[in-house]
Structures are given as C-alpha cells and as structure tokens.
C-alpha positions in Angstrom: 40.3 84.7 130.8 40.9 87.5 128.4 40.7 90.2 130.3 44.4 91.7 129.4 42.7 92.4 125.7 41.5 96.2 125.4 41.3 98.2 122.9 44.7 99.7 123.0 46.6 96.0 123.3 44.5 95.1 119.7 45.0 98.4 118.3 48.8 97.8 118.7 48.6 94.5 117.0 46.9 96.1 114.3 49.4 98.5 113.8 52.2 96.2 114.0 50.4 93.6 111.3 50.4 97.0 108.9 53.5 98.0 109.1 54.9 94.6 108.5 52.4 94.3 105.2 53.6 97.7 104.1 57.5 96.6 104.4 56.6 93.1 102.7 54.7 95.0 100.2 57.8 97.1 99.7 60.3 94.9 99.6 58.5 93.0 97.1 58.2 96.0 95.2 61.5 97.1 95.1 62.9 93.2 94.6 65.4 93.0 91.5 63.0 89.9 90.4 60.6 92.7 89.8 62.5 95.1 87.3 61.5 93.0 84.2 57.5 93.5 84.9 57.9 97.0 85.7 60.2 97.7 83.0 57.5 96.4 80.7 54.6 97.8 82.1 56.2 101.7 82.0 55.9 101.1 78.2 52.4 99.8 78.2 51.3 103.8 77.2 53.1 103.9 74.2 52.2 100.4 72.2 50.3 100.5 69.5 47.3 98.6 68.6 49.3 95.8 67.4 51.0 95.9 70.9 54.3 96.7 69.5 56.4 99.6 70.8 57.5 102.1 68.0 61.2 103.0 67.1 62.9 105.5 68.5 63.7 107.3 64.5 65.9 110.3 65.3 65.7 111.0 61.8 62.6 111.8 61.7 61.4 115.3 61.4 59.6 116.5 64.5 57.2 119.4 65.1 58.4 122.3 68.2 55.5 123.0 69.7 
C-alpha cells in the first residue's frame, strides 16, 4: 500500500516542511507588528536596575579612551 514512500520521497517532504517554517519564521520576524518588541528589546542592555533607560546628556563630559 505504501510502497511509493522511500527515503528520498520523505526526505523531500522534510525539506519542503523546513523551508516553509523558515519563511514563516521570517516573515514573522520581519512583520511591521514586530518593530515595537524589537525596538524594545535592543535597549534591554542599557537599563538600569530600576529598568529605566538613561538620557542621552550631551552635555555631559565624557572620557576619550
């Protein structure tokens, strides 16, 4: 009943179910509805302890290193 299954015909299937996670994954990655979380996650390294991001102050002195 099943002998048109091999290995190839369910390796292809396979291959075909990945590539259409990968673009789902993509496209939901690169959705406008996104921009907001990732906007606010690339500023999750420089909160403070309080979870507040500090002011850009271009008045204050800085070092040169």
């Amino acid at each position: 009943m099943l002998d048109f299954l091999d290995s190839n015909l369910i390796r292809g299937a396979v291959l075909i179910l990945m590539m259409l996670a990968f673009l789902g994954i993509w496209a939901w990655a690169w959705s406008r509805n996104r921009k907001d979380d990732f906007q606010q996650a690339s500023v999750l390294p420089l909160e403070e302890d309080d979870g507040q991001v500090p002011q850009n102050d271009s008045e204050k002195e800085r070092t040169k290193e």
